[in-house]
C-alpha positions in Angstrom: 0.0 0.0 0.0 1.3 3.8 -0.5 0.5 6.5 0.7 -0.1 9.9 -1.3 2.1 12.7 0.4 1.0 15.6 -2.1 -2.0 16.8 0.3 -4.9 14.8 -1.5 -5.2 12.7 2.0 -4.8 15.7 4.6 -1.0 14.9 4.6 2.1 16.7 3.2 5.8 16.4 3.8 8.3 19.0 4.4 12.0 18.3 4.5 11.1 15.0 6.1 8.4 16.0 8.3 4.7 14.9 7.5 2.3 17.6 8.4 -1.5 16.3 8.7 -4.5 19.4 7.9 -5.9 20.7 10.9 -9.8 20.5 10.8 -12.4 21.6 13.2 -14.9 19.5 15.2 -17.8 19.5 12.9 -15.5 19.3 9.7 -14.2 16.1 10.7 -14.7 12.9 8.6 -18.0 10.7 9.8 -16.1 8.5 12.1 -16.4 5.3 11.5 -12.6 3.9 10.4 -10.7 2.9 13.4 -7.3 4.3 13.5 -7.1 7.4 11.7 -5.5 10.2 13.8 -6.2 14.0 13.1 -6.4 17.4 14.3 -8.6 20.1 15.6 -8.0 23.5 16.3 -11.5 24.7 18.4 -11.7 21.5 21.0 -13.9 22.7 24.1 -12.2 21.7 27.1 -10.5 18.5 25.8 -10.0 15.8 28.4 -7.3 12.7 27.1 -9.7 9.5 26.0 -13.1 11.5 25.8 -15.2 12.6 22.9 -14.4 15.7 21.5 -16.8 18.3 21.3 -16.6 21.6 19.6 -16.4 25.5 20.1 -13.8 26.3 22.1 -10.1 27.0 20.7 -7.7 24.2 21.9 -5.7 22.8 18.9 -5.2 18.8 19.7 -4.6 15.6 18.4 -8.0 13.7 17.8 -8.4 10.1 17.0 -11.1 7.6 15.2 -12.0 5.0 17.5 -14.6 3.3 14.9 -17.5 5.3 16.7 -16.2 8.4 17.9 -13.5 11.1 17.7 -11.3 11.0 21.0 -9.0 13.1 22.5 -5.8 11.6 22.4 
């Protein structure tokens, strides 16, 4: 499997580094696809594991459990 690294996946490289799109809440993917990681910039009080809800301003890592995005 490869994986496209000119931005048509939310992922682009930079002298080596890979640099994933930052989204918010509600423009996240439907979850649904375990294991895809991600980023949001307007998390409301994120707390490690939990959902993540919308419409504060804390940039975080996010994750796709298969039901959910979690804070992680």
């Amino acid at each position: 499997m490869s994986l496209a690294l000119d931005g048509s996946n939310g992922i682009t490289t930079n002298a080596g580094y890979l640099t994933a799109n930052v989204y918010t809440v509600a423009g996240l993917p439907t979850a649904g696809t375990a294991g895809r990681k991600a980023f949001v910039s307007n998390a409301l009080s994120p707390t490690f594991g939990s959902a993540v809800a919308g419409g504060g301003s804390v940039t975080i890592p996010v994750f796709d459990n298969g039901t959910t995005w979690i804070v992680g």
